[in-house]
ROFI-852104 format. One record per residue (C-alpha): x negated, y, z negated; residue in one letter; residue number from 1. Coordinates in pm, 1 decimal. Each point is the difference from the previous one (the first is absolute). Layout:
! ROFI-852104
<node X="X" Y="Y" Z="Z" resn="a" resi="NUM"/>
...
! end
This chain:
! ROFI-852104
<node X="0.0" Y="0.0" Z="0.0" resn="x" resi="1"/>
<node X="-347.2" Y="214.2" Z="-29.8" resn="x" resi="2"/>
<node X="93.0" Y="116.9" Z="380.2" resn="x" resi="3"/>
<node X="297.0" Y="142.4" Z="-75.9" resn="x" resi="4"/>
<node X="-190.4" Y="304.2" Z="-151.5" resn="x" resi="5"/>
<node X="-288.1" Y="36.4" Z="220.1" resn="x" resi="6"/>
<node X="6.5" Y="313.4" Z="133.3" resn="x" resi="7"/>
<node X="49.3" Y="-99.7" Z="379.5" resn="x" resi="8"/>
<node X="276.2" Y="-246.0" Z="-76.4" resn="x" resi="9"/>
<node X="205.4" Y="301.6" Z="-185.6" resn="x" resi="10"/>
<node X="-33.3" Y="232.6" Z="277.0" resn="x" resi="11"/>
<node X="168.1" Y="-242.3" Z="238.3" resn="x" resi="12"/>
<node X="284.8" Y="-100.5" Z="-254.7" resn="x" resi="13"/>
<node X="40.0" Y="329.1" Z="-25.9" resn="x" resi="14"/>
<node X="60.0" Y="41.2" Z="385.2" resn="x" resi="15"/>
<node X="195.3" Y="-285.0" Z="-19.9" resn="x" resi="16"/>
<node X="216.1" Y="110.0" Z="-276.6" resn="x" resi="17"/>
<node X="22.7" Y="340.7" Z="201.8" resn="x" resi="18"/>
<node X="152.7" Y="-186.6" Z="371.3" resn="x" resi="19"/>
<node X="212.3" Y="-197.3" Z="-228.2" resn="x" resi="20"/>
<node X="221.7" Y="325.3" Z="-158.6" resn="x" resi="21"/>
<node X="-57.1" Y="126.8" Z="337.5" resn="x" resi="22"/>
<node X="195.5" Y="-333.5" Z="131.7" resn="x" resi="23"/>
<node X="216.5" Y="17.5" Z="-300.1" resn="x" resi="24"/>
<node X="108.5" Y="339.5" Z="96.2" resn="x" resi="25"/>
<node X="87.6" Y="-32.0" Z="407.7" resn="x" resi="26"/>
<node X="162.2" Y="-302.6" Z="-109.2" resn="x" resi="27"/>
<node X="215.7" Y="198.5" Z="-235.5" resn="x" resi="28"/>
<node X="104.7" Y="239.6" Z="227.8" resn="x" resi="29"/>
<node X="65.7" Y="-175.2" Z="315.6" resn="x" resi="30"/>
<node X="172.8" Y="-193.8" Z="-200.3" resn="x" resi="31"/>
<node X="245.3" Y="277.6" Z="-193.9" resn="x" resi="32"/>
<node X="9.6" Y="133.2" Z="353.4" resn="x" resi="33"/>
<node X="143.4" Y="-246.7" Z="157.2" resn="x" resi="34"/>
<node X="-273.9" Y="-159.9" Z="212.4" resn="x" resi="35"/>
<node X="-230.6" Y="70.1" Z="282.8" resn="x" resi="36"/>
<node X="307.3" Y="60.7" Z="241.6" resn="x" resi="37"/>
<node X="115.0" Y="286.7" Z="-163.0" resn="x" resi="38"/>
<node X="-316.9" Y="179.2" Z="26.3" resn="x" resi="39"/>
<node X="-159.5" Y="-92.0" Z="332.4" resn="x" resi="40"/>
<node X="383.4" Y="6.3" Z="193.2" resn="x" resi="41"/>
! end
């Protein structure tokens, strides 16, 4: 478990953790907005 806090290893979770809310969030809105169709038609 020593990798989990070498310095390298926590810059990538971090991006990680960082495209997940980003995922997180689209998913939340296309989905309180009804879907893709609704924006792209």
């Amino acid at each position: 478990m020593s990798f989990l806090f070498h310095k390298k290893t926590k810059k990538v979770i971090h991006y990680i953790w960082a495209v997940v809310a980003i995922l997180v969030s689209l998913s939340m809105i296309f989905a309180f907005s009804g879907g893709l169709p609704t924006i792209f038609g």
